[in-house]
N, C-alpha and C positions, 0 to 999 in steps of 0.2 A: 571239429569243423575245420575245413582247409580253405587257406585263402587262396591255394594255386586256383588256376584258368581250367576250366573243366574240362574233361575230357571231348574229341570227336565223336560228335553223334550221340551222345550218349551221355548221362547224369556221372555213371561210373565206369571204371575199366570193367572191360569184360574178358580176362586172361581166359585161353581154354584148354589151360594145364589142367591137369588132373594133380592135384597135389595131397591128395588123399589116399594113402599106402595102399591102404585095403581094397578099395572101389580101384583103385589103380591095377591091383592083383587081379581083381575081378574080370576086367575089362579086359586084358591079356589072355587071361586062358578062356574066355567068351570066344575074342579072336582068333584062335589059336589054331583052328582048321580055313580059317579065312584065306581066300587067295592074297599073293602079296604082289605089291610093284615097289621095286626101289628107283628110290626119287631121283631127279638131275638132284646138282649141288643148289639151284636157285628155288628148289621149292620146297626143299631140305629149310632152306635159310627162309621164306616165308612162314613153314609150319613153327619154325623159333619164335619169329617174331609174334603170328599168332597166338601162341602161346604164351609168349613173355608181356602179353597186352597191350603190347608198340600198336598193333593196326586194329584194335580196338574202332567201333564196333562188330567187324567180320568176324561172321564165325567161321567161314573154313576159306575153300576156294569157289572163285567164281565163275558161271557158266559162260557159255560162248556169247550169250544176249548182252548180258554185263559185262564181260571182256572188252567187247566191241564197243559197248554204250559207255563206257571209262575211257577207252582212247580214243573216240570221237568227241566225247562229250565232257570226259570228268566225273561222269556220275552215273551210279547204275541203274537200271530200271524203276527201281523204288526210289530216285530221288537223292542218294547219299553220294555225297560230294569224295572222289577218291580219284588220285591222280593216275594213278598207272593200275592195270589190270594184274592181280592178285590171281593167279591160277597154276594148275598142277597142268604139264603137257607131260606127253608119253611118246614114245616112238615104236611103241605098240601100238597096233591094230584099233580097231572101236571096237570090231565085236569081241576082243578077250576080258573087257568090260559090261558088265549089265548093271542096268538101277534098280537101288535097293537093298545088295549086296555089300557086304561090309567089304573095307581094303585095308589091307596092314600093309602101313607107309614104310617103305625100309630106309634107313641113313646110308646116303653114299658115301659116306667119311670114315665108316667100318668096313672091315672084311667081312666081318661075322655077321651078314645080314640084321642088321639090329635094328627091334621096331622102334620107330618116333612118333610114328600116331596110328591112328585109324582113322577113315574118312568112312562118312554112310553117300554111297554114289546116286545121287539127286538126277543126272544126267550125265553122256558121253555124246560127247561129239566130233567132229572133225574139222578143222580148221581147210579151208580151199588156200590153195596160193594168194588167192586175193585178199582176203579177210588177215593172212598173215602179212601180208603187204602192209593195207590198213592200218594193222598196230603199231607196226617199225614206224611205218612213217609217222604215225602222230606219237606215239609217245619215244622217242630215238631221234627224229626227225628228219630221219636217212632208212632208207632200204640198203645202202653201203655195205658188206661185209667183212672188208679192213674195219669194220667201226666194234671193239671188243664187246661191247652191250648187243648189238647186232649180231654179231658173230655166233654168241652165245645161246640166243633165242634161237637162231633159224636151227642152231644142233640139238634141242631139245624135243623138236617133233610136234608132231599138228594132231596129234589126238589131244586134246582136253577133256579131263575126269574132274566134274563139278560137284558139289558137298561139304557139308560139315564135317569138321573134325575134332576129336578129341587127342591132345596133343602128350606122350607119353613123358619124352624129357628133352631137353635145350642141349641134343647133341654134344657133341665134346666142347665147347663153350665155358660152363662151369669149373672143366677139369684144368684147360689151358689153361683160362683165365682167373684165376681164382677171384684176386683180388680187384678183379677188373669189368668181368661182365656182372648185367643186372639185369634186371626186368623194369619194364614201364610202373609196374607197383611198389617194387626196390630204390628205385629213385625218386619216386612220388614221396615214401616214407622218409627219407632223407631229406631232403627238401624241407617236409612236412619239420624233422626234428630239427633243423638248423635255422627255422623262420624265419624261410626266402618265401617272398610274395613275387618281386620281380624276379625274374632268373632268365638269363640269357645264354641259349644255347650254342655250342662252337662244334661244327661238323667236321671231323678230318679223318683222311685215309694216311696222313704223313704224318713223320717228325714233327713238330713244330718249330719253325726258327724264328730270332727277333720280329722278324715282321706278324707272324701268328699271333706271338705272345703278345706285342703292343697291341696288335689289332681287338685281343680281347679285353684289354685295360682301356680301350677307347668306348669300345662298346660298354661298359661296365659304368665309364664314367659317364659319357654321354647321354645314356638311358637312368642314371642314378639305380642302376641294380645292384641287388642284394648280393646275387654273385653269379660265377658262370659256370655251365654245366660242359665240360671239355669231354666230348662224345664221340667216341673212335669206334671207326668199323672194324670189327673183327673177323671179319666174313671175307672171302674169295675175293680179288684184288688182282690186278691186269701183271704180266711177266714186268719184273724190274722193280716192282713196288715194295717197300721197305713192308716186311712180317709184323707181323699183332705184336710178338713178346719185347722187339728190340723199339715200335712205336711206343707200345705203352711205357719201356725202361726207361725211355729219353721225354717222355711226355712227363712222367713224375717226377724224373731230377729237375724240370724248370718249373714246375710247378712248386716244387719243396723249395728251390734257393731264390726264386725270381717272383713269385707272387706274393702277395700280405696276406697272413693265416685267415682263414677262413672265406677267402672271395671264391676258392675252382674246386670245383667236385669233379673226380675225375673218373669215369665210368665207360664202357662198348657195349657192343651190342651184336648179335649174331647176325647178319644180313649181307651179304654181297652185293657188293658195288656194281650199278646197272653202268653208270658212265651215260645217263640221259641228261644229261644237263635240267633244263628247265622243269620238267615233268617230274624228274629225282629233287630236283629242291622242295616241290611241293609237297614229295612222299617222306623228305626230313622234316617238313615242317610240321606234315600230319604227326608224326608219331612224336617229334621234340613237344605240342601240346598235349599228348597222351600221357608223357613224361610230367607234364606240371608246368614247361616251360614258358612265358609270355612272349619269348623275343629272340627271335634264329639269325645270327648272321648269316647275311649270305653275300658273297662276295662276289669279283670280276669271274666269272665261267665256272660257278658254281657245280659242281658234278660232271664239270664236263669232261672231254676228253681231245684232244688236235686239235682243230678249225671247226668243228663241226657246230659250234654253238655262237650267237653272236655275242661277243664278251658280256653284255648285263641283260641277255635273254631269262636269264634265273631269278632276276629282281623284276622284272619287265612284267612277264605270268602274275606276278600275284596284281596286279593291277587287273586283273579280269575280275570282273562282278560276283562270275560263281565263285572265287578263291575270295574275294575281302566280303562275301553273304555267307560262308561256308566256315572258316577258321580264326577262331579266337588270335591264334599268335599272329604276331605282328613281326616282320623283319627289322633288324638294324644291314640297314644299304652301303655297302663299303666298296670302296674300291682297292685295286692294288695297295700296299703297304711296304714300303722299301727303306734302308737305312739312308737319311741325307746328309750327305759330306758336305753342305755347303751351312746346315743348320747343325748339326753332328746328336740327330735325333732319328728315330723312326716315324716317317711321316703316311699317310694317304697321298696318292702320287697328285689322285684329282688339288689337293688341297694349297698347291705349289707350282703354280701357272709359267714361277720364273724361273724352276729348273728343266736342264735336258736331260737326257738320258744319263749321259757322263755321270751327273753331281748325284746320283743312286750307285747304290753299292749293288749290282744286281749279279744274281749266278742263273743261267738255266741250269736244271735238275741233272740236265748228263753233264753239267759242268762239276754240279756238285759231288754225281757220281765217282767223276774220274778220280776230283781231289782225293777223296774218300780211299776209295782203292788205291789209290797210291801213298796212301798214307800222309797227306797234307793234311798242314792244320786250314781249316775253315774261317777268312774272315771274322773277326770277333762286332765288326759290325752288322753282320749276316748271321752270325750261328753263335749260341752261347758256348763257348768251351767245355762245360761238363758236358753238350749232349754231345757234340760234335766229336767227341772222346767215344759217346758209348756207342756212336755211329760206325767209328774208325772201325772201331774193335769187330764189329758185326763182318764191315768191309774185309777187312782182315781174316777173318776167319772163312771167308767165303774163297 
């Protein structure tokens, strides 16, 4: 019996891996004269997460009535509260589609056409300009095309192929990651062994520097949790964005010298970063309670990306009726976190009415870049030295 926060929508996760060798053999050469469509990279990385129980209750992708009813609404036709539209597009035609017909999903991460799942096609449709409009603007917020989440969708194409699927394997995730990716049941079970009740989740697509780290010791302390679950995106990531293997190298080195044993479980996840600010915090919070979690930071511009978001629009959303009727987790509300030269600690900026700007040790990221590439050392107020080392070396080599 688990004392974690129960899953969404649902008593249990509902992973829809095939993890049964045989029926898995089965099911391949069934499909095996099946037509095939190879996926974009963003529905590649939903059939993951699918599969890995993160978006538990869904069983596959969803139709253009739910697509619509999620980004107008938050919730699909039958009522189930889900932030952002979950669907397979194509930029193929409608009619090379028919319903009924099995589809063998190919990985676009391989050369070698390799399956990832099968989908049974429920319905095909076609997306109008408008209807594509619709989605950008409510879950993006922007029709913008500079906006890389934006950008991304409009090249994916306006046919949508709706259905369940049966999901073969978690792409090259396992192989990269060894030690690093899990599934929503993989950390449930951890959790479960390590006998966290509260657990507080930490979302990042970067390094972590002093202000991350403190900020999850604040949260740890301030909620009295058990510990925190350090949850890195391992999925598709905007040009400039530090890689999975050199995040995760530097996420462990401060984890292992800067934390007390046994507070940070450090785990990712296969999914590509949409860059929706407010609407994406809701889809980490969905699946950080699929995880077990009680309690997701969420910071100043949560998932966002430029200007496009108003800095606490990501904390702001869950104040809506359907998101605090709908999701057991609860946030911890932070703001910026910077090192204070005047206290010679790392503070919350909100918490410090009497410093300016000055009295922070602050870098923007192309600041931090250049140092990097030039082989500077990284403020030790800003950046702990072993990672800022395993950063160098990355810079370096590039």
């Amino acid at each position: 019996m688990t004392n974690l926060v129960e899953p969404h929508g649902s008593k249990e996760l509902k992973p829809l891996i095939i993890s049964d060798k045989e029926r898995l053999g089965e099911i391949i050469e069934a499909a095996s004269l099946s037509k095939r469509q190879k996926l974009n990279s963003s529905a590649a990385a939903n059939v993951v997460m699918l599969g890995a129980g993160y978006f538990t209750p869904l069983d596959g992708f969803m139709d253009k009535e739910d697509a619509l009813n999620v980004a107008l609404q938050m919730q699909t036709k039958e009522g189930l509260f889900w932030p952002v539209p979950i669907i397979n597009l194509s930029t193929l035609k409608s009619t090379e589609f028919s319903k009924g017909e099995e589809l063998v999903l190919l990985d676009p991460n391989y050369s070698d056409e390799r399956p990832i799942a099968i989908q049974t096609i429920t319905s095909v449709d076609t997306l109008s300009a408008h209807e594509l409009e619709v989605i950008l603007e409510n879950v993006f917020g922007t029709t913008d095309s500079n906006h890389p989440g934006v950008k991304n969708f409009i090249n994916q194409g306006s046919t949508l192929i709706a259905g369940p699927i049966k999901v073969l394997n978690y792409s090259y995730f396992p192989e990269e990651f060894p030690n690093t990716f899990d599934t929503a049941m993989g950390i449930r079970n951890k959790l479960d062994s390590l006998k966290w009740r509260k657990v507080v989740a930490f979302q990042t697509r970067n390094p972590m520097h002093r202000a991350h780290e403190e900020l999850c010791k604040m949260a740890l302390e301030s909620l009295n949790a058990d510990g925190v679950l350090i949850h890195m995106t391992l999925g598709k990531l905007k040009e400039g964005d530090i890689p999975g293997d050199v995040r995760d190298a530097a996420i462990r080195k401060m984890v292992d010298l800067y934390f007390q044993p046994n507070t940070a479980l450090i785990s990712g996840f296969g999914f590509d970063m949409m860059y929706a600010g407010p609407r994406e915090a809701l889809l980490h919070a969905t699946f950080r309670q699929n995880c077990g979690c009680s309690h997701l930071i969420v910071g100043r511009d949560h998932a966002g990306v430029g200007d496009y978001y108003d800095p606490f629009a990501a904390q702001e959303i869950f104040q809506k009726s359907i998101v605090e009727e709908s999701l057991k987790i609860q946030i911890f509300a932070a703001d910026h976190t910077a090192y204070s030269k005047k206290l010679d600690k790392v503070v919350m900026m909100r918490d410090v009415s009497d410093h300016t700007k000055d009295d922070f040790v602050l870098l923007s990221g192309t600041k931090v870049r250049e140092m990097l590439s030039n082989n500077e050392d990284l403020p030790p107020e800003f950046a702990r030295k072993e990672v800022a080392d395993i950063l160098k070396s990355y810079y370096r080599s590039k």
